[in-house]
MOPAC internal coordinates of N, CA, C and O (Angstrom, degrees):
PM7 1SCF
backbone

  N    0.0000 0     0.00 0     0.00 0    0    0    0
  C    1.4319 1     0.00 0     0.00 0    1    0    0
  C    1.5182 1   110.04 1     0.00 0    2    1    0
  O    1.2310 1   121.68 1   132.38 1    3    2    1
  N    1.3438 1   114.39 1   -47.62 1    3    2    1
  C    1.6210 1   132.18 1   164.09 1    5    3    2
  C    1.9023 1    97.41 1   -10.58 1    6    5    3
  O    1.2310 1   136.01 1   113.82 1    7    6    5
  N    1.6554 1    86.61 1   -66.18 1    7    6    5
  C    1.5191 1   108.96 1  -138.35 1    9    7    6
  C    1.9185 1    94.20 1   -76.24 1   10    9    7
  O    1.2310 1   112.97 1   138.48 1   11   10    9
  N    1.1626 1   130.88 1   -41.52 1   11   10    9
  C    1.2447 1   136.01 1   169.72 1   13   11   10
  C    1.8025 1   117.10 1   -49.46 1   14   13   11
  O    1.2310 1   127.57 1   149.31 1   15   14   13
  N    1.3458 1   103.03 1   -30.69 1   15   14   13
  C    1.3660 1   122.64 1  -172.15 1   17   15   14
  C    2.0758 1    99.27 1   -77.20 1   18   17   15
  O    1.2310 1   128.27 1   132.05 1   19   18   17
  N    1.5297 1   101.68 1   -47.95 1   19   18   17
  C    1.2994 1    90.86 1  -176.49 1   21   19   18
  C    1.4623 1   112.23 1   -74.02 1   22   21   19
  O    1.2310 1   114.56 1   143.73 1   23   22   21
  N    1.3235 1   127.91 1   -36.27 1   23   22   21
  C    1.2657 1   135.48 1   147.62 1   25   23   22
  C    1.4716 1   115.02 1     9.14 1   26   25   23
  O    1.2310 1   119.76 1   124.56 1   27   26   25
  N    1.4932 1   118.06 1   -55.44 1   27   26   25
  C    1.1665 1   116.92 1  -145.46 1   29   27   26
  C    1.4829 1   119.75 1   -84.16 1   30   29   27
  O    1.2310 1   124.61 1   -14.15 1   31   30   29
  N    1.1686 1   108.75 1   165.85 1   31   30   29
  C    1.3368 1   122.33 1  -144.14 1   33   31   30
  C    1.8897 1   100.41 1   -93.90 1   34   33   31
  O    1.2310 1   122.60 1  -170.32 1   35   34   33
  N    1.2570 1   112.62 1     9.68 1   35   34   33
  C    1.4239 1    93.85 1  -167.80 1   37   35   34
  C    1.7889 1    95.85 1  -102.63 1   38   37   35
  O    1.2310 1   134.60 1     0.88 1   39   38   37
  N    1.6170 1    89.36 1  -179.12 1   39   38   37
  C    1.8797 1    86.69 1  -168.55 1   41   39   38
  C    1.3249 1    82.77 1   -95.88 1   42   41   39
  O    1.2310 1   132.15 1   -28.58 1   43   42   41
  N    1.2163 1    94.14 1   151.42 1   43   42   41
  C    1.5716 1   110.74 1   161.88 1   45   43   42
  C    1.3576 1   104.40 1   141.08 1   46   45   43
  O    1.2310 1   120.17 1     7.74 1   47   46   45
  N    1.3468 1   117.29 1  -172.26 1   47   46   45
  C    1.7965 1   118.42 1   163.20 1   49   47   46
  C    1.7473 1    86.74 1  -125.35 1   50   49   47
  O    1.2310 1   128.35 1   -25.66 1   51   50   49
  N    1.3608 1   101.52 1   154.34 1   51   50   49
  C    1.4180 1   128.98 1  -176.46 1   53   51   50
  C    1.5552 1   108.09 1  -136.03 1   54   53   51
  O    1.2310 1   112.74 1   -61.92 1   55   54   53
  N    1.4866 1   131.31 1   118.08 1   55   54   53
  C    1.1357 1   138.21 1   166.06 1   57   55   54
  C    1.2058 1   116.69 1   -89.78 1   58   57   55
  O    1.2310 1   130.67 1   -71.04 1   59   58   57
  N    1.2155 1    97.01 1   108.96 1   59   58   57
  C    1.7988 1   111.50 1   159.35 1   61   59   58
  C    1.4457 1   109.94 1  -102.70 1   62   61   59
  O    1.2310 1   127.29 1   -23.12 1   63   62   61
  N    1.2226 1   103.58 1   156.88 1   63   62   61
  C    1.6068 1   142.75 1   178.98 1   65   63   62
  C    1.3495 1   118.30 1  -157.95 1   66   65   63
  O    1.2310 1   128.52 1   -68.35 1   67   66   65
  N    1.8662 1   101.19 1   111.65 1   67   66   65
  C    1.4758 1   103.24 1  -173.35 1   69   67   66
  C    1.6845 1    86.76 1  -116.04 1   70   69   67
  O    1.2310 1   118.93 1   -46.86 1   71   70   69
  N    0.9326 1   119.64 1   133.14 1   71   70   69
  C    1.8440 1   133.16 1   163.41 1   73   71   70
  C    1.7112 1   104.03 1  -114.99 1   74   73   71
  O    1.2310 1   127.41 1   -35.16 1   75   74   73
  N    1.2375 1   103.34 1   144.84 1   75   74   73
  C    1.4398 1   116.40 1  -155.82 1   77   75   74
  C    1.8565 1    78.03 1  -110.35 1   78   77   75
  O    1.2310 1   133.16 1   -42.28 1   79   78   77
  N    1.3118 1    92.16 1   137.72 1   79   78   77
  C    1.9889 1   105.68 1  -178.56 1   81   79   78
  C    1.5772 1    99.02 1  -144.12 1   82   81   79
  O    1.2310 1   125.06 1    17.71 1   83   82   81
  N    1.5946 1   107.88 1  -162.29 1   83   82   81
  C    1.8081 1    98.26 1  -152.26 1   85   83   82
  C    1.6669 1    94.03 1  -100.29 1   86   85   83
  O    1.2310 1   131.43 1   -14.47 1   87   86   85
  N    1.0375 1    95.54 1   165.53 1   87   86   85
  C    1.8125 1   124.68 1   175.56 1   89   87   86
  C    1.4361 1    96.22 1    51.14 1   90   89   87
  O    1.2310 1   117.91 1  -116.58 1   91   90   89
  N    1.3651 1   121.59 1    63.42 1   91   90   89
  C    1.5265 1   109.88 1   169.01 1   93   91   90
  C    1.5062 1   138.17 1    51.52 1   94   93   91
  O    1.2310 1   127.30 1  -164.94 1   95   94   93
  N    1.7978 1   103.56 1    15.06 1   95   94   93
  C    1.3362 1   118.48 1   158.88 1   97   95   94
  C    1.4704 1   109.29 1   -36.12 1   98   97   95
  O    1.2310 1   119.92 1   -44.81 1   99   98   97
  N    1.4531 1   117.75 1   135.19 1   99   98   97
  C    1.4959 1   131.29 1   170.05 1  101   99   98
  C    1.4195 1   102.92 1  -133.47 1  102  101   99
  O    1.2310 1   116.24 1   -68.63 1  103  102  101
  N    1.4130 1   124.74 1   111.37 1  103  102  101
  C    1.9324 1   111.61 1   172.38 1  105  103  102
  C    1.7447 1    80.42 1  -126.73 1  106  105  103
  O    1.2310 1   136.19 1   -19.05 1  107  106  105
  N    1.7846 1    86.26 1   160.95 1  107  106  105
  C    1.4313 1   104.47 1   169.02 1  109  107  106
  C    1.3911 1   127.96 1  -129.40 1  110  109  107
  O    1.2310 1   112.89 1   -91.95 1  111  110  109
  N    1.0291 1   131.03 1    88.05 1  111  110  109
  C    1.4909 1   126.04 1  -138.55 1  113  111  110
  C    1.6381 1   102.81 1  -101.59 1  114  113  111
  O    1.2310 1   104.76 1   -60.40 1  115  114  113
  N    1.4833 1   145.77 1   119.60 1  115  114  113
  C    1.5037 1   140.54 1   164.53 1  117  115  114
  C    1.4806 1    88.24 1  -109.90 1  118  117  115
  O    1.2310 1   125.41 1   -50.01 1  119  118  117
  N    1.6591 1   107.22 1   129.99 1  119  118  117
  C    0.8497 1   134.00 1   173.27 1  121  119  118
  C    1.5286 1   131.11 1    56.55 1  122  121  119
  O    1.2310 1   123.88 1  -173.93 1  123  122  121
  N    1.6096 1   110.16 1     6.07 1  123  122  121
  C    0.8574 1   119.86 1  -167.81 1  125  123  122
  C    1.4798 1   124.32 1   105.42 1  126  125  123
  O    1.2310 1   123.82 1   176.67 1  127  126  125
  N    1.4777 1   110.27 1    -3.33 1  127  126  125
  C    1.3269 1   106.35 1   177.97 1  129  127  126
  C    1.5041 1   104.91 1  -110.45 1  130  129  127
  O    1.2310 1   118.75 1   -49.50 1  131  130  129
  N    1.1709 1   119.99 1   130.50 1  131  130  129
  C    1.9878 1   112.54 1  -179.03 1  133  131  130
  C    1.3239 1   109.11 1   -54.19 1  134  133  131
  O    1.2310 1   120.31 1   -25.07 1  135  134  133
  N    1.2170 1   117.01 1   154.93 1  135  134  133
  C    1.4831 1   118.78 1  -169.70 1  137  135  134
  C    1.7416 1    95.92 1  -141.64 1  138  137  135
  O    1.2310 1   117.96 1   177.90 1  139  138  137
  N    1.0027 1   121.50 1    -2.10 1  139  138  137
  C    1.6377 1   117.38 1  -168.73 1  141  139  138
  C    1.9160 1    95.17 1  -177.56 1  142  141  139
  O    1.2310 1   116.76 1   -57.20 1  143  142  141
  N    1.1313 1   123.77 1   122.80 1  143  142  141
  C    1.0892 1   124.61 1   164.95 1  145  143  142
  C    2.0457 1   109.93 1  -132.43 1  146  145  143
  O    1.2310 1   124.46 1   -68.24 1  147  146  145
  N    1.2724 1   109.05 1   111.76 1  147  146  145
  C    1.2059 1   136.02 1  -175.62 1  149  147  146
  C    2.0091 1   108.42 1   -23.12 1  150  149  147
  O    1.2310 1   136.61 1   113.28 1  151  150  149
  N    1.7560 1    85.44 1   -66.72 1  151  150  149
  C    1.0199 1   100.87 1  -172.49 1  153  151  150
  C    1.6180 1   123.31 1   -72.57 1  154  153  151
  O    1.2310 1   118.05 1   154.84 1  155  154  153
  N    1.7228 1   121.32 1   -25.16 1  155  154  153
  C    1.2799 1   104.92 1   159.71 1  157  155  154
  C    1.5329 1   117.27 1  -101.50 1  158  157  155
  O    1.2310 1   116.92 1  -159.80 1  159  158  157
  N    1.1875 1   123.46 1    20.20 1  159  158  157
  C    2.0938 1   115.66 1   139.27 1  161  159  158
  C    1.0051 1    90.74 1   -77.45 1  162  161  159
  O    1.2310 1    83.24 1   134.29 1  163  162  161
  N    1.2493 1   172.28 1   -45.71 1  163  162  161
  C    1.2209 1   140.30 1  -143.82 1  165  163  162
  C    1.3291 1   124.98 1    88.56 1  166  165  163
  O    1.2310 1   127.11 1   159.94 1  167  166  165
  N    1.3836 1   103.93 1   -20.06 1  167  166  165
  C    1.9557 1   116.62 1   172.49 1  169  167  166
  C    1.4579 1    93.16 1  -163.60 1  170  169  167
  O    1.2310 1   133.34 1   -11.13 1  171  170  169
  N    1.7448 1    91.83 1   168.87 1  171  170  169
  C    1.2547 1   109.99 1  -170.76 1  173  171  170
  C    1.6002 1    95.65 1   -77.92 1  174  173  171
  O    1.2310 1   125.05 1   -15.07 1  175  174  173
  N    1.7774 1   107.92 1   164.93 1  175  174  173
  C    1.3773 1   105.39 1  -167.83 1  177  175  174
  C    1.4780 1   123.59 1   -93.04 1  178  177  175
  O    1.2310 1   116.29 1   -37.04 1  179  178  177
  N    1.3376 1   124.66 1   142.96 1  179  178  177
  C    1.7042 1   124.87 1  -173.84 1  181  179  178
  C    1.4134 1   108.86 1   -81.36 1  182  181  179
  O    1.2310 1   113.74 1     6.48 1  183  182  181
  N    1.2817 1   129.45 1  -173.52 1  183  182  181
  C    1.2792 1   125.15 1  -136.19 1  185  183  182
  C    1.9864 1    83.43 1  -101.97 1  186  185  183
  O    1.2310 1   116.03 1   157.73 1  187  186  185
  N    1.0786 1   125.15 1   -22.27 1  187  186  185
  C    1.5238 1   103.09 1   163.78 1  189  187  186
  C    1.2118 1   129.40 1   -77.57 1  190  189  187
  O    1.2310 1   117.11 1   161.33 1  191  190  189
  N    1.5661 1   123.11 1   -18.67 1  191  190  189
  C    1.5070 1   128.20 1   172.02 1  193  191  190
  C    1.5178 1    82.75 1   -70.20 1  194  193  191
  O    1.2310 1   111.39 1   107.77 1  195  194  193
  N    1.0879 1   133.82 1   -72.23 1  195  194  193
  C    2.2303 1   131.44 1  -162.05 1  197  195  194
  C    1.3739 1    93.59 1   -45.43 1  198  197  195
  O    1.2310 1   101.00 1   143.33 1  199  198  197
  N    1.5550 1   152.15 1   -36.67 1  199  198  197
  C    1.1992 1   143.89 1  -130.66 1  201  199  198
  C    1.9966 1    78.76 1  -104.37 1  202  201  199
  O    1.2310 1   124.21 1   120.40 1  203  202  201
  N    1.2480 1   109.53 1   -59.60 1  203  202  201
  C    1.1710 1   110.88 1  -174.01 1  205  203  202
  C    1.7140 1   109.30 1   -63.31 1  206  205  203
  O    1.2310 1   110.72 1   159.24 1  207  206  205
  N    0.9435 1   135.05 1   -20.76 1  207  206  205
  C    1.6375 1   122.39 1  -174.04 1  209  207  206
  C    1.7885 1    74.81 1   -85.60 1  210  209  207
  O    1.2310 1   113.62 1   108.83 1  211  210  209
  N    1.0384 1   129.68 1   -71.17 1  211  210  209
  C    2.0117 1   126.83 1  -165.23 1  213  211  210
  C    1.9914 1    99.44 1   -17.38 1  214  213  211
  O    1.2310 1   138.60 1   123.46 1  215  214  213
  N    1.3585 1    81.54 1   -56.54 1  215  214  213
  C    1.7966 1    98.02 1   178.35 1  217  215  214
  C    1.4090 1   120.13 1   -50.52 1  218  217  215
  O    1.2310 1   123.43 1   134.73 1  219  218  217
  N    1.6284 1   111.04 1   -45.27 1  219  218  217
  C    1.7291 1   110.58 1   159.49 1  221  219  218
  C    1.1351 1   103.44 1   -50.23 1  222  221  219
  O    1.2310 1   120.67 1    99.25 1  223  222  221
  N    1.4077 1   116.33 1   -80.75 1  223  222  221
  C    1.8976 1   131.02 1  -150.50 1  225  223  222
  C    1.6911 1    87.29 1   -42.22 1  226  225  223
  O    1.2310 1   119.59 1   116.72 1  227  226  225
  N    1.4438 1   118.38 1   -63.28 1  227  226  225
  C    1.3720 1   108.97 1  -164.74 1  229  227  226
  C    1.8711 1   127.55 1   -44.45 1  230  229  227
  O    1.2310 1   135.77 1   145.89 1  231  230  229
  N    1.4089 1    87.08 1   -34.11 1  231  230  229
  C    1.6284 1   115.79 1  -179.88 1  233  231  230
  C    1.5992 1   115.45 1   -60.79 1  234  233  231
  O    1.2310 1   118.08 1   128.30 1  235  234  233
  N    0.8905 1   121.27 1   -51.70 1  235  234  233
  C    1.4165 1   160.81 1   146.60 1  237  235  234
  C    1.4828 1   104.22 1   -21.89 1  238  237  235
  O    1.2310 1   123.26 1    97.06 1  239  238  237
  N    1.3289 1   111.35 1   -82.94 1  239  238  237
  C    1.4761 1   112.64 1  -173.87 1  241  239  238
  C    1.7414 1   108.25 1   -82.29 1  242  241  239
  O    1.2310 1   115.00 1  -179.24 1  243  242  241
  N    1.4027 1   127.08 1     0.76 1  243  242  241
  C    0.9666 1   120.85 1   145.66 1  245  243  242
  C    1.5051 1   119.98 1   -55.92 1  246  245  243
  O    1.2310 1   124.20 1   130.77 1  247  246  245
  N    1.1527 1   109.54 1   -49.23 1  247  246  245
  C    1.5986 1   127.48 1  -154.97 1  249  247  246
  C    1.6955 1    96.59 1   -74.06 1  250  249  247
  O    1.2310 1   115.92 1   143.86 1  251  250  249
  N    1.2753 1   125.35 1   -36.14 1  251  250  249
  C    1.1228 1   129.98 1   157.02 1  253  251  250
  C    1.9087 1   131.42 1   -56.71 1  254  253  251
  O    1.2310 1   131.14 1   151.63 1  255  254  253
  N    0.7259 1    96.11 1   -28.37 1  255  254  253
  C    1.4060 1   121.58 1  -165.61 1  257  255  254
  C    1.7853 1    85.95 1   -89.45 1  258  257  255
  O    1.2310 1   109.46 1   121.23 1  259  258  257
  N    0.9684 1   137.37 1   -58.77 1  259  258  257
  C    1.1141 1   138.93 1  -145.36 1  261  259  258
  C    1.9092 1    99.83 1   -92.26 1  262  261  259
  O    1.2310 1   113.88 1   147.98 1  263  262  261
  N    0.7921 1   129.19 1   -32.02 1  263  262  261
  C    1.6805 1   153.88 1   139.36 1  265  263  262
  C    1.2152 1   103.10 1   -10.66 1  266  265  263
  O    1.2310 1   120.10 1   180.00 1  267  266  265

């Protein structure tokens, strides 16, 4: 997911930090607000839930950018 995230196409730099914690916790936090939490989907996310958080982060650092 890391790697799809750097992928992305928007300008800017975007910091991620993934830390590995117990029973397969996955959170995704931009800016501090969760954006994906593992444990209430119910599974980890497929490549259209990742396509859509890319679509936040991108959104995001638009919204910054434009500031």
């Amino acid at each position: 997911m890391a790697n799809e995230f750097f992928k992305s196409d928007a300008p800017g730099d975007v910091a991620i930090t993934m830390t590995p914690s117990d029973k397969g916790r996955l959170e995704v936090f931009l800016d501090g607000e969760k954006i994906f939490d593992r444990k209430e989907a119910g599974a980890f996310p497929d490549l259209s839930k990742v396509n859509e958080l890319k679509m936040a982060i991108a959104e995001r650092i638009f919204e910054v950018e434009e500031a």
